[in-house]
Backbone as a ProteinNet text record, in pm:
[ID]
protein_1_A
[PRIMARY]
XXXXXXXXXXXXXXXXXXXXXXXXXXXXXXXXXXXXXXXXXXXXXXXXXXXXXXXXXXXXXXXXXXXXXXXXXXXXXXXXXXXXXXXXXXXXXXXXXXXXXXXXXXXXXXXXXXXXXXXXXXXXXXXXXXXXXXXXXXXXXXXXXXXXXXXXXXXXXXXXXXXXXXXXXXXXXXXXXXXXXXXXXXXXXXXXXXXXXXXXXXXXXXXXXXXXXXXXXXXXXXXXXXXXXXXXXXXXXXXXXXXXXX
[TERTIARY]
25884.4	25811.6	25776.6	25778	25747.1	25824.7	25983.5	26066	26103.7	26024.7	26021.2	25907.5	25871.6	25739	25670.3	25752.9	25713.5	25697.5	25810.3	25780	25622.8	25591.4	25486.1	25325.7	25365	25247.5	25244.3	25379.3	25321.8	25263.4	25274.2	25252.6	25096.9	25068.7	24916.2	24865.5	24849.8	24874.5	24827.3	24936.5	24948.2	24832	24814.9	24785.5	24565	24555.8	24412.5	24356	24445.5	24434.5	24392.2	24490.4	24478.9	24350.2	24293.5	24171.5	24097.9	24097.4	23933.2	23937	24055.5	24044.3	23995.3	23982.1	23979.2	23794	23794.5	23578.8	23534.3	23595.6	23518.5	23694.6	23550.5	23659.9	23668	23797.2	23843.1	23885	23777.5	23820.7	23849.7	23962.4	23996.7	23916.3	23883.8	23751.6	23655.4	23484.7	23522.5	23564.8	23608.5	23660.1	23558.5	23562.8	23472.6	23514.2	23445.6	23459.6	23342.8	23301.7	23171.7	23178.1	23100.3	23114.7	23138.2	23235.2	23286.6	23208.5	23131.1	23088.1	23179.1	23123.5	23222.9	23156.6	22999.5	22934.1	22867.5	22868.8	22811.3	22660.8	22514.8	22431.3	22368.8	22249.1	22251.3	22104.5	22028.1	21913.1	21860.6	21735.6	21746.6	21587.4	21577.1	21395.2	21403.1	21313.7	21297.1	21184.6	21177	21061.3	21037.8	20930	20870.5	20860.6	20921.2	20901.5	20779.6	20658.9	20570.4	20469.3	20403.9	20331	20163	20113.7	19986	19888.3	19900.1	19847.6	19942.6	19928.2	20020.4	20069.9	20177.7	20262.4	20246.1	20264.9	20262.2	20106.3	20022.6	19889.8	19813.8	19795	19717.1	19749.8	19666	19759.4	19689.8	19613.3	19577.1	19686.2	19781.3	19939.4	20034	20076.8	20170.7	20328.6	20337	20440.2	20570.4	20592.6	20692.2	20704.4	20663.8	20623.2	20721.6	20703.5	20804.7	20941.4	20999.3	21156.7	21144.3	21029.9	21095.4	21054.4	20992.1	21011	21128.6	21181.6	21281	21392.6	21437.4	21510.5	21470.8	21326.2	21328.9	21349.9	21391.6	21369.8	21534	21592.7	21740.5	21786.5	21708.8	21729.4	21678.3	21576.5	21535.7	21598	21701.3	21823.7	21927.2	21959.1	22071.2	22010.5	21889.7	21835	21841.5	21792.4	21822.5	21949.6	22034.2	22136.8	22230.4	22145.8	22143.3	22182.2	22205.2	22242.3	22062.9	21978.5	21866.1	21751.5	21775.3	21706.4	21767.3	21933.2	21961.3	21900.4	21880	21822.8	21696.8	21604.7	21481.5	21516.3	21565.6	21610.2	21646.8	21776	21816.7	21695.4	21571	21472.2	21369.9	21385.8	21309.3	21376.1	21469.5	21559.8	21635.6	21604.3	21643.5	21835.3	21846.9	22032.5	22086.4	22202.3	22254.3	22224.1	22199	22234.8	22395.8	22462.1	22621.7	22714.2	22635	22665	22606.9	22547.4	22514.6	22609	22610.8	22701.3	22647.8	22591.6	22508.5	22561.6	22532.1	22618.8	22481.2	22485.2	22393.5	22403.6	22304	22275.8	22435.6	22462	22525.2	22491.7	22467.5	22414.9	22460.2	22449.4	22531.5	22504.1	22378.7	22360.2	22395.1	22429.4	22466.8	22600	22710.2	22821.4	22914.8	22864	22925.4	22817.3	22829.7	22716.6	22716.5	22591.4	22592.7	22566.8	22596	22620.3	22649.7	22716.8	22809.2	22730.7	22727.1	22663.9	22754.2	22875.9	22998	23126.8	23216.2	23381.6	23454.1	23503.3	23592.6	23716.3	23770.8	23926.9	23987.9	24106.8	24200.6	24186.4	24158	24068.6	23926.3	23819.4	23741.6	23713.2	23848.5	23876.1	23849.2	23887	23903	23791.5	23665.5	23548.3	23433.3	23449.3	23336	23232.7	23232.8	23134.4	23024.5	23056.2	22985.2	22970.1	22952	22884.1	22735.8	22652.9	22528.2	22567.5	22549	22547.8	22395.8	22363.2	22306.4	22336.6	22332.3	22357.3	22212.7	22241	22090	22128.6	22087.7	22098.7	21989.8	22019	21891.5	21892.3	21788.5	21770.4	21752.5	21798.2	21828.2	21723.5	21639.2	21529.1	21369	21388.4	21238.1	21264.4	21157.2	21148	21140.9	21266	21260.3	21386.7	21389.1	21530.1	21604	21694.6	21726.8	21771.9	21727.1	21817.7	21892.1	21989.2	22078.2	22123.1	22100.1	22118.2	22220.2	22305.6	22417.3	22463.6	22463.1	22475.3	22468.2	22486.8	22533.5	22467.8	22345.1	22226.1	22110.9	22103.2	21945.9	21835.7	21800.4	21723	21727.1	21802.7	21854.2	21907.6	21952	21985.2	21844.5	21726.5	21612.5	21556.3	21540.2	21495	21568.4	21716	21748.6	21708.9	21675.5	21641.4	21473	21419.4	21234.8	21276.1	21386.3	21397.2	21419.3	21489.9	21522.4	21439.7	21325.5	21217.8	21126.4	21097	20986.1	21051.8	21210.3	21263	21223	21282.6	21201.6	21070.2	21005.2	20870.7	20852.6	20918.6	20908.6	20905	21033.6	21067.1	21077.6	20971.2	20904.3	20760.3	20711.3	20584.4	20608.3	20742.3	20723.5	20770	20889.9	20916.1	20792.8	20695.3	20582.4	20465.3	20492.1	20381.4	20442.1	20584.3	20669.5	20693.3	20644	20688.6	20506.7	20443.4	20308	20275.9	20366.4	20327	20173.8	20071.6	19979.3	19969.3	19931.9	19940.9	19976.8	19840.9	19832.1	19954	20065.1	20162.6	20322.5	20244.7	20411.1	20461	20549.7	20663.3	20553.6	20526.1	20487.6	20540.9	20645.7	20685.8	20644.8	20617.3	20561.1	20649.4	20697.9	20785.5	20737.4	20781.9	20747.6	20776.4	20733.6	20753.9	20842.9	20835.3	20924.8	21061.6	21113.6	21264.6	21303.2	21390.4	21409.8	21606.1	21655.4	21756.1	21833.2	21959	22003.2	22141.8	22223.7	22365.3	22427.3	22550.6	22692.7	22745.8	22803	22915.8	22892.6	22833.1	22754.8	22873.9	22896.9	23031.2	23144.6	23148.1	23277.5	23319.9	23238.1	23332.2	23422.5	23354.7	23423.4	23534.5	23548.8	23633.5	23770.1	23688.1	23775.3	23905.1	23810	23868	24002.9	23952.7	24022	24169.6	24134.5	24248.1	24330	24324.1	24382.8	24453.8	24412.5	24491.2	24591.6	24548.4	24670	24801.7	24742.1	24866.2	24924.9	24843.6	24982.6	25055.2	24967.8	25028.1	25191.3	25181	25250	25404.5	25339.1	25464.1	25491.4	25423.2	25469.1	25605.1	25558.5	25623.6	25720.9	25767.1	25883.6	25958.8	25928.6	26000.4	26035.8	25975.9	25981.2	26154.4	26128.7	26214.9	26341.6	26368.9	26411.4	26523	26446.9	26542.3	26551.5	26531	26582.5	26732.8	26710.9	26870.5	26942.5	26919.3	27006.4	27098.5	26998.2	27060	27118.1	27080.8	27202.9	27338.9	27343.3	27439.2	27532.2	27475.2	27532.4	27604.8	27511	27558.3	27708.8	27661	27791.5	27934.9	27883.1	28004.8	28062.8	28002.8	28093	28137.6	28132.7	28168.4	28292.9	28264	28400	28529.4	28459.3	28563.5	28601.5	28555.7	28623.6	28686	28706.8	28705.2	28892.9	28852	28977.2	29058.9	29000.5	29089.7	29167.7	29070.1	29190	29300.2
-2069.1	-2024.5	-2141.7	-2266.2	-2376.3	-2415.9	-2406.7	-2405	-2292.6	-2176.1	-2086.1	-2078.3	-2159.5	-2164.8	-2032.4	-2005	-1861.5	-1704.1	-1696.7	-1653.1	-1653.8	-1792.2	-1825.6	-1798.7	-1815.6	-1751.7	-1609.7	-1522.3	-1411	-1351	-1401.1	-1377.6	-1374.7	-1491.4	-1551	-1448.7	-1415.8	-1298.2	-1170	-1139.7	-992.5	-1006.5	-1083.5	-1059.3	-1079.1	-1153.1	-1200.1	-1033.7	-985.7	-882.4	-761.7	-725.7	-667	-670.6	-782.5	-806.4	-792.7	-797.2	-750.6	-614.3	-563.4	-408.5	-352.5	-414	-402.2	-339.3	-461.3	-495.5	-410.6	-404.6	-414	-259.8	-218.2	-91.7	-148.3	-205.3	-263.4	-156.2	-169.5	-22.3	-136.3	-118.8	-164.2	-116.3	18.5	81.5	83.5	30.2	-78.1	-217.9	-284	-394.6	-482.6	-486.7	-518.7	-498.5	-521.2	-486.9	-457.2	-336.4	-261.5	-273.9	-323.6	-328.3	-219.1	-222.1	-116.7	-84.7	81.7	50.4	58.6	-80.3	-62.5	-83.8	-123.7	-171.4	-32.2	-14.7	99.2	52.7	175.6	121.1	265.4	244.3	295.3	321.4	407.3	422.5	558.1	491.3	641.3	638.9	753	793.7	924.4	912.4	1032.2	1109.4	1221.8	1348.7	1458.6	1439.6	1542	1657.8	1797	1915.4	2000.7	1979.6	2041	2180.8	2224.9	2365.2	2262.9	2339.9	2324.1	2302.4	2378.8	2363.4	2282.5	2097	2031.4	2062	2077	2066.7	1900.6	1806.7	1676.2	1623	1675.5	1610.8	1688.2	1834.8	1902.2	1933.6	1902.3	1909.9	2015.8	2135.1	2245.6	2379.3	2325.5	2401	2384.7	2463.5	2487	2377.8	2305.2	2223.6	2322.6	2463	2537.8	2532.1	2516	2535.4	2454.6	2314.4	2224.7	2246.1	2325.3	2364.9	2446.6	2538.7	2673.8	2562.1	2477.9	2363.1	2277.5	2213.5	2157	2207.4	2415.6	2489.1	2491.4	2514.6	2505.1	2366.5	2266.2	2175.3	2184.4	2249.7	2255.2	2310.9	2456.8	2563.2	2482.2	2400.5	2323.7	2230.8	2141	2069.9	2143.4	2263.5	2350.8	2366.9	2385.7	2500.4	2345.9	2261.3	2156.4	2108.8	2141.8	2128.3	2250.5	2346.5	2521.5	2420.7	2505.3	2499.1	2483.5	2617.6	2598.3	2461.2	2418.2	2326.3	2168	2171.1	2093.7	2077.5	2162.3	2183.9	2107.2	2099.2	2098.7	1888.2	1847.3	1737.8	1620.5	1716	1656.7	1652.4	1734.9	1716.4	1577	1577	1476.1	1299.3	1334.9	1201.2	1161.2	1281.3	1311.4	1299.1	1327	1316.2	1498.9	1485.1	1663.7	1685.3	1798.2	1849.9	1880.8	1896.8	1873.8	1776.7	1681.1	1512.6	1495.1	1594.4	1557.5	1614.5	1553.1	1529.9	1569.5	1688.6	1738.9	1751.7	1682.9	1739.5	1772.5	1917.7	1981.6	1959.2	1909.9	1866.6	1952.8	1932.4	1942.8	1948.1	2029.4	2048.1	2127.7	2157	2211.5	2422.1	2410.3	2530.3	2567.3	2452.2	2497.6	2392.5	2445.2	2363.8	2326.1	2430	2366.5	2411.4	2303.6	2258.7	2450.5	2460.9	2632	2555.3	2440.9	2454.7	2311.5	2288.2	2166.6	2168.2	2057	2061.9	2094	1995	1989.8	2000.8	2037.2	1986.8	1911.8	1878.6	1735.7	1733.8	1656.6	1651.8	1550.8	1511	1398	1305.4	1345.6	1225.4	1146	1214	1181.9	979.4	972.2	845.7	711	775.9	645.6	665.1	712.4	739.5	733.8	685.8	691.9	614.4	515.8	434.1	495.8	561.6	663	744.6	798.5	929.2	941.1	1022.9	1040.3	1181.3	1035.9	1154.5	1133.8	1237.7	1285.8	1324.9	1303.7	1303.5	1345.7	1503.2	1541.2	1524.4	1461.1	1506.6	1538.3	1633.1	1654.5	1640	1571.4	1549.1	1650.1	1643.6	1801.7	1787.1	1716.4	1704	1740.3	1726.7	1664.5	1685	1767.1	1818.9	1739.9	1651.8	1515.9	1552.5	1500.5	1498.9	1334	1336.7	1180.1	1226.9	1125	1168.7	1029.4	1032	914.7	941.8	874	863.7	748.3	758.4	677.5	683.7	567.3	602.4	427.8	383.7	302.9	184.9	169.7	79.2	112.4	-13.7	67.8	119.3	58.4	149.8	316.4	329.2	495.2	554.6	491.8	519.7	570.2	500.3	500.7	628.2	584.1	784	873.2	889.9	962.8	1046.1	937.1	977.9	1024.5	935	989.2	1162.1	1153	1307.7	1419.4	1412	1466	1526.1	1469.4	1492.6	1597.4	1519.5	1576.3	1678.2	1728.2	1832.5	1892.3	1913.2	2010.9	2088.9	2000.5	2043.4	2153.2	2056.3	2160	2325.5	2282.6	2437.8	2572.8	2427.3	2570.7	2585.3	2537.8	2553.6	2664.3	2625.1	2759	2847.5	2872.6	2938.7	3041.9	3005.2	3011.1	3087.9	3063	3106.6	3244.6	3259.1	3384.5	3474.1	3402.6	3529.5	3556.8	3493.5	3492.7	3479.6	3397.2	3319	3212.8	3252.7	3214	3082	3025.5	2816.1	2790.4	2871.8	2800.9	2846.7	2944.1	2994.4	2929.3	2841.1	2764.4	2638.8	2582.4	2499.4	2380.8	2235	2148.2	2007.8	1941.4	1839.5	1702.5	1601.2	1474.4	1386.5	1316.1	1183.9	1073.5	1031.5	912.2	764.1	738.7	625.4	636.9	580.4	605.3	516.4	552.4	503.8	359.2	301.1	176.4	189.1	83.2	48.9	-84.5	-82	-176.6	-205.2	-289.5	-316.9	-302.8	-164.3	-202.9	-327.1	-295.9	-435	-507.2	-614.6	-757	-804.4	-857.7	-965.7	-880.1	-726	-684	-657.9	-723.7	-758.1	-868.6	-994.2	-1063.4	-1060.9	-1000.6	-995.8	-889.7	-797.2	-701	-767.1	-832.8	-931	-974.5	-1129.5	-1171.9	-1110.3	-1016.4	-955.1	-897.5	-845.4	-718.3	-840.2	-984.5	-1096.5	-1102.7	-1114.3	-1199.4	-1091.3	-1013.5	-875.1	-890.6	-869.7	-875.6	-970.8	-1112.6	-1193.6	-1223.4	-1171.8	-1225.6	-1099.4	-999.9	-872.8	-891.1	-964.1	-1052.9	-1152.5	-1218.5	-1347.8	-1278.5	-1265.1	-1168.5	-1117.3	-1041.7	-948.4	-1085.1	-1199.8	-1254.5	-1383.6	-1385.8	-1406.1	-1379.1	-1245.5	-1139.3	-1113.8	-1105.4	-1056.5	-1248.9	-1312.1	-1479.2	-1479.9	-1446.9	-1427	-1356.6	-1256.3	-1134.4	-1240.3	-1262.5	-1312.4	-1415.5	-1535.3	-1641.1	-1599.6	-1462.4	-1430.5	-1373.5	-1331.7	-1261.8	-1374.5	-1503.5	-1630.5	-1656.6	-1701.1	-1713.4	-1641	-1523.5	-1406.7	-1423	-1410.2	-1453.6	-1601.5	-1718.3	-1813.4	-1780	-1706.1	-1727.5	-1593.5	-1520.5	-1432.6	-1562.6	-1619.2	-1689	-1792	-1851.1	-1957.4	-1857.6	-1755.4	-1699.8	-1617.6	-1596.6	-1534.1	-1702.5	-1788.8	-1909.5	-1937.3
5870.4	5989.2	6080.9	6064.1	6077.5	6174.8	6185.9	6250.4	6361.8	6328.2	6466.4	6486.2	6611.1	6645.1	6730	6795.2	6825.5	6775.8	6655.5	6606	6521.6	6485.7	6362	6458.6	6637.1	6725.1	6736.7	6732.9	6721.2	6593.3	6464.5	6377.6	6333.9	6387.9	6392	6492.3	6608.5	6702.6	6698.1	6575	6543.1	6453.2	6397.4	6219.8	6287.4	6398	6410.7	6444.3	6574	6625.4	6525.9	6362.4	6335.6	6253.9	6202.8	6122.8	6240.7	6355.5	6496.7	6489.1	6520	6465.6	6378.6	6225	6115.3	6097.6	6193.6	6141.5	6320.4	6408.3	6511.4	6675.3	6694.3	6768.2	6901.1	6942.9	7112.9	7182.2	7275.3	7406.1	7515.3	7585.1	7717.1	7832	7815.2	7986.1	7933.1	7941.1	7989.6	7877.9	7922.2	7781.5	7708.8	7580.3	7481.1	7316.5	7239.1	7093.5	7044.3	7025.9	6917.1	6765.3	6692.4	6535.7	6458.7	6401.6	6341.3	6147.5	6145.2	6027.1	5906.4	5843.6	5663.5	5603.1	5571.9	5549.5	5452.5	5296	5256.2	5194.9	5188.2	5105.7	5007.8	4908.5	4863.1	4864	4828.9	4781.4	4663.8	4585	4527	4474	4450	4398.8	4297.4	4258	4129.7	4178.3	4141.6	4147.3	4069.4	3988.4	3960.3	3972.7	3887.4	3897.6	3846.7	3878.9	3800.9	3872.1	3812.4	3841.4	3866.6	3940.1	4010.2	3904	3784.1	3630.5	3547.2	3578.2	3560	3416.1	3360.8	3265.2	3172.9	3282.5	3270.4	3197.6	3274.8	3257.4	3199.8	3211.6	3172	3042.6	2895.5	2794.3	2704.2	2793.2	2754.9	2811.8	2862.3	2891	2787.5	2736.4	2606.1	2644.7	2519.6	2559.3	2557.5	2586.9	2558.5	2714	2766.7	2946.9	2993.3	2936.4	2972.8	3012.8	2885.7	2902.6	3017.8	3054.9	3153.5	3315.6	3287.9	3408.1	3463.9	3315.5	3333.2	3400.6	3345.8	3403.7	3530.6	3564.7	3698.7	3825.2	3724.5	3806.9	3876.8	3811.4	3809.1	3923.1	3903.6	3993.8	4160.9	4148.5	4254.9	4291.6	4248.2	4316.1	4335.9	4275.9	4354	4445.9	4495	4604.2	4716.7	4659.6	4805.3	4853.3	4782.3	4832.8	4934.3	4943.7	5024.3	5197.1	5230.8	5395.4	5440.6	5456.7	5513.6	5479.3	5301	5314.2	5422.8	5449.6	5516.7	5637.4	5720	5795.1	5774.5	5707.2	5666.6	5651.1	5579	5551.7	5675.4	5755	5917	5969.6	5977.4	6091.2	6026.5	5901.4	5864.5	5883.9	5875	5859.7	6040.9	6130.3	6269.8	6273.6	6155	6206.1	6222.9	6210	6217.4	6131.5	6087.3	5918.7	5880.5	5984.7	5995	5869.7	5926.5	5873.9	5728.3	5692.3	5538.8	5431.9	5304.9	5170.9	5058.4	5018.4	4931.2	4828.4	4694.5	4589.9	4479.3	4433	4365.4	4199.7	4141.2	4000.1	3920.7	3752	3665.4	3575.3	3540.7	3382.6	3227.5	3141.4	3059	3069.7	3117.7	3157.7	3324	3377.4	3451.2	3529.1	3479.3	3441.6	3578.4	3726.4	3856	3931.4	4044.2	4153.3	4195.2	4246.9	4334.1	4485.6	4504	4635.5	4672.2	4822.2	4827.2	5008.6	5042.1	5180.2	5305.1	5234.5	5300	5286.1	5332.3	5281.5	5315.6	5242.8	5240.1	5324.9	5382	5412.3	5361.1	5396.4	5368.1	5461.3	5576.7	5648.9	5634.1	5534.9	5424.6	5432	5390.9	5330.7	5461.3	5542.8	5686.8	5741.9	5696	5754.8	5634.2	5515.2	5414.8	5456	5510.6	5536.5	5609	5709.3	5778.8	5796.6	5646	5635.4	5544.7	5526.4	5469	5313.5	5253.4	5117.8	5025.1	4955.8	4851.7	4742.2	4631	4478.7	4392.8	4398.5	4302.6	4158.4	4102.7	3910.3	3876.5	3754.4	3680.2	3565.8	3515.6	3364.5	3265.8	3155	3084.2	2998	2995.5	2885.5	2944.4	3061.8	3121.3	3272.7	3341.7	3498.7	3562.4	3597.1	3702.9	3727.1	3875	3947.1	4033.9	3977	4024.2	4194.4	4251.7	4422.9	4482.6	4489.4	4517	4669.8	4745.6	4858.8	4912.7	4988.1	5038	5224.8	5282.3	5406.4	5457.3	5595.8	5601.8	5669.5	5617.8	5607.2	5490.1	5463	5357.7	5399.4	5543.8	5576.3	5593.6	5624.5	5662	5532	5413.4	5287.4	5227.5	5237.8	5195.5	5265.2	5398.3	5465.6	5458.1	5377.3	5386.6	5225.6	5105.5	5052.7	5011.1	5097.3	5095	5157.5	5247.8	5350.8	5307.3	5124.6	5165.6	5004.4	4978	4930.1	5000.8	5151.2	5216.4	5282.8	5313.6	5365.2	5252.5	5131.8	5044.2	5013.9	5016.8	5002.3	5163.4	5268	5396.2	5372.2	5325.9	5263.9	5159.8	5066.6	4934.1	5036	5110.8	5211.1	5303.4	5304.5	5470.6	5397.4	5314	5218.4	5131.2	5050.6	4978.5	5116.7	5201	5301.2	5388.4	5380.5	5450.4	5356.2	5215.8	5094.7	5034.8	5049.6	5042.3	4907.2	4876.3	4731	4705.9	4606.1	4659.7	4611.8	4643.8	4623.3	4474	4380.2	4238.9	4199	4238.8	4224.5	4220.6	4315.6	4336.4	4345.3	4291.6	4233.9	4310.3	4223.2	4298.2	4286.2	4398	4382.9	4424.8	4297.5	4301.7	4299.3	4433.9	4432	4368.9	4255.4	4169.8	4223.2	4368.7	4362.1	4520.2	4665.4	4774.2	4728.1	4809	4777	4809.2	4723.8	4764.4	4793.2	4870.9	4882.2	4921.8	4906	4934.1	4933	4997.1	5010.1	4895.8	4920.7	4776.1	4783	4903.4	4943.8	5030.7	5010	5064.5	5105.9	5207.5	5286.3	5287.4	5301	5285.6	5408.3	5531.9	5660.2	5660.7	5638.7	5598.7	5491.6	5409.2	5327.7	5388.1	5451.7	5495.9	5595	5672.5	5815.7	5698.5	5634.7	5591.8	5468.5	5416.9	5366.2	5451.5	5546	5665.7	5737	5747.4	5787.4	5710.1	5611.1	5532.8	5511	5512.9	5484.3	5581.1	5741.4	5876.4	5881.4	5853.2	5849.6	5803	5660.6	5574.6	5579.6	5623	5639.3	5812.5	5893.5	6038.2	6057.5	5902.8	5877.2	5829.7	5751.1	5690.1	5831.5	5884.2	5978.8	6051.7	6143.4	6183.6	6142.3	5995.6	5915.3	5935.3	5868.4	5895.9	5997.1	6100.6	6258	6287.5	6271.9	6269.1	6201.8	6068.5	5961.3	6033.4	6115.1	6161.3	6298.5	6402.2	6508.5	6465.9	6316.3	6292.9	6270.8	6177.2	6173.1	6276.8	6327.8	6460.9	6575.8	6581.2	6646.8	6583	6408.4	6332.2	6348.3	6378.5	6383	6504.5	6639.4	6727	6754.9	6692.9	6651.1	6566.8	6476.3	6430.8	6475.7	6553	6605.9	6726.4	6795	6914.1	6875	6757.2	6656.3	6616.1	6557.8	6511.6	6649.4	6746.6	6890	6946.9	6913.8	6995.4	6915.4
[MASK]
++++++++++++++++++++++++++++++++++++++++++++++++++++++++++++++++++++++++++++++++++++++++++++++++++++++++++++++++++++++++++++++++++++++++++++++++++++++++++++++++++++++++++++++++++++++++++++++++++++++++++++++++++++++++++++++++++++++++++++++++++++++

């Protein structure tokens, strides 16, 4: 490459171009480069499923109570993962409820999610970074629900998972008050703690940049190569056709 110097500039060229693309979106009207997200994070918090006559604390409640809690804690991460509690969630966190990734607890009693927020495509893949997911599990022993939150800062990873706490509760409240369920009556959830978060992939702009280089680069150089061998030969050939016509 050393010896085709122009070639070895477009190569360098192609290959810078394609790593700016890589990390950052170039619009010509008006002209500039916006940061492109790749950047994934995570956050997560646990909560408490308990009755108003705590289960947990009150230890004049039959420990048989527990199990019909735990079931219910179950039935309560399917239910946040419902369309209307989305709703309830987007207003807390201010994004669409569109844009959310709900995937509803697993358990042995209850062996597939009863509800999915969203559906997937095959285009999925060229857009993960920026999207907002949720991951309910539930523990099969004990009325706690894990909530894993994913989206593409920790800050917003973190409200999305405090959100989608306090969307719930929104909606056993308004819920509980339109069915006229009376207070000591109904389901009461205690977040153990607000959510913390933080970066999956630390430097994976940089890294991104630099791999997406080396690839154009190096399949640049090649082609560059390549159509070099072609036109020597081609020089060669009519060389020796005019070589063999004299």
């Amino acid at each position: 490459m050393w010896h085709n110097r122009l070639g070895l500039a477009a190569a360098v060229l192609l290959a810078s171009l394609a790593a700016l693309w890589s990390i950052g979106k170039v619009s010509l009207v008006p002209p500039g480069v916006k940061p492109r997200v790749v950047s994934m994070s995570a956050a997560n918090t646990r909560v408490l499923v308990d009755a108003p006559d705590s289960v947990v604390l009150d230890l004049s409640v039959p420990t048989g109570n527990l199990q019909a809690m735990t079931n219910r804690g179950v039935l309560v991460g399917n239910v946040m993962a419902s369309q209307p509690v989305r709703q309830y969630i987007g207003r807390r966190v201010n994004v669409d409820p569109n844009l959310l990734q709900i995937a509803s607890p697993i358990t042995p009693e209850f062996p597939r999610p009863l509800a999915v927020a969203s559906r997937g495509s095959t285009r999925d893949i060229l857009k993960m970074p920026d999207q907002l997911r949720l991951s309910i599990q539930a523990n099969p022993t004990v009325p706690v629900l894990d909530i894993y939150a994913e989206a593409p800062t920790p800050e917003l990873a973190e409200q999305l998972a405090n959100g989608a706490v306090d969307g719930m509760k929104d909606y056993l409240r308004d819920l509980g008050n339109a069915e006229g369920v009376p207070a000591e009556r109904r389901v009461k959830l205690t977040q153990l703690g607000r959510a913390k978060g933080g970066l999956i992939n630390p430097g994976v702009r940089i890294k991104l940049a630099a791999l997406t280089f080396v690839v154009v680069f190096v399949v640049s150089s090649i082609s560059v190569l390549a159509l070099s061998r072609v036109r020597q030969g081609w020089k060669l050939g009519g060389v020796a056709r005019a070589h063999s016509g004299a």
